[in-house]
Legacy VTK file of the C-alpha trace (Angstrom):
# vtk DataFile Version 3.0
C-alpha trace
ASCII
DATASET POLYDATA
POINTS 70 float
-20.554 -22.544 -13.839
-19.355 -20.332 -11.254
-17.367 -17.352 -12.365
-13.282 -17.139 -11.364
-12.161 -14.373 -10.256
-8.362 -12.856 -9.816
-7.212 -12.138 -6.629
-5.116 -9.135 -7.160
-8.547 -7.496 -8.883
-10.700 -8.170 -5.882
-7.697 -6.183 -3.834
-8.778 -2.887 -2.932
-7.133 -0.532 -0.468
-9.158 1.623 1.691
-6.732 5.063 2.075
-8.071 7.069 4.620
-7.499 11.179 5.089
-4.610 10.553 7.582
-2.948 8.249 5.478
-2.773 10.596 2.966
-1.611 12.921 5.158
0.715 11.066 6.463
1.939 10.254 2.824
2.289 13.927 1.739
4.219 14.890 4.741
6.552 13.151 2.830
9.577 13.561 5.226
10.961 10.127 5.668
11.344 6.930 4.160
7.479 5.449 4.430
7.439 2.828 1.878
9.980 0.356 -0.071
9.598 -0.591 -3.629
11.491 -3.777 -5.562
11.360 -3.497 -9.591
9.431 -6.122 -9.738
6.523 -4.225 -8.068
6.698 -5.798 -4.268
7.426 -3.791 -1.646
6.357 -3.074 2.091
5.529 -0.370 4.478
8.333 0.805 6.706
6.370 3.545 8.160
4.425 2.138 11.562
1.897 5.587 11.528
1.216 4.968 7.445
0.892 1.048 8.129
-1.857 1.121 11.050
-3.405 4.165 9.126
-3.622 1.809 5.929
-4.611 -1.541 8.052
-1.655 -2.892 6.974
1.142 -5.171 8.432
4.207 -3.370 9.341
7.515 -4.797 7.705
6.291 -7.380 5.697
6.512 -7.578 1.656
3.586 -6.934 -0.142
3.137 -8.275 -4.772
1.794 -5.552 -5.620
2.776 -2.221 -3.656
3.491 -0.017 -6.095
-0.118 0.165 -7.081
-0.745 1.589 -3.369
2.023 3.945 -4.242
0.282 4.588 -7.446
-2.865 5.377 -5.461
-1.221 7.219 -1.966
-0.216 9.701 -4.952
-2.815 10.549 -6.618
LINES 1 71
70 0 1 2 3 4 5 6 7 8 9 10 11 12 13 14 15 16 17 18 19 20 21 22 23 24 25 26 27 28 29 30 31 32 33 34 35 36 37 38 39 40 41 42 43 44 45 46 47 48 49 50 51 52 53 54 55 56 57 58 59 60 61 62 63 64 65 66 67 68 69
């Protein structure tokens, strides 16, 4: 029986140097988080640095968050 697996674990995001860069710079609004943990990327440098879409609301962004930080 094949194995199930979640989506949301399979999700990885690849954060490269100049997104973190980017993210430290810290100077302007880059990303915007509901409480419910969806948000989206507002920033267009941090979006193509992260191979993300620009604008458009993400389930779980305050895991990337979570991760731009560390």
């Amino acid at each position: 029986m094949p194995l199930k697996r979640r989506a949301e674990k399979a999700r990885h995001h690849k954060i490269s140097p100049q997104a973190r860069a980017i993210w430290a710079s810290g100077r302007k609004e880059m990303i915007v988080l509901h409480p419910d943990g969806s948000g989206l990327v507002c920033d267009p440098e941090l979006a193509i640095e992260l191979g993300l879409p620009q604008f458009v609301t993400m389930p779980n962004m305050r895991a990337l968050a979570d991760e731009l930080s560390n």
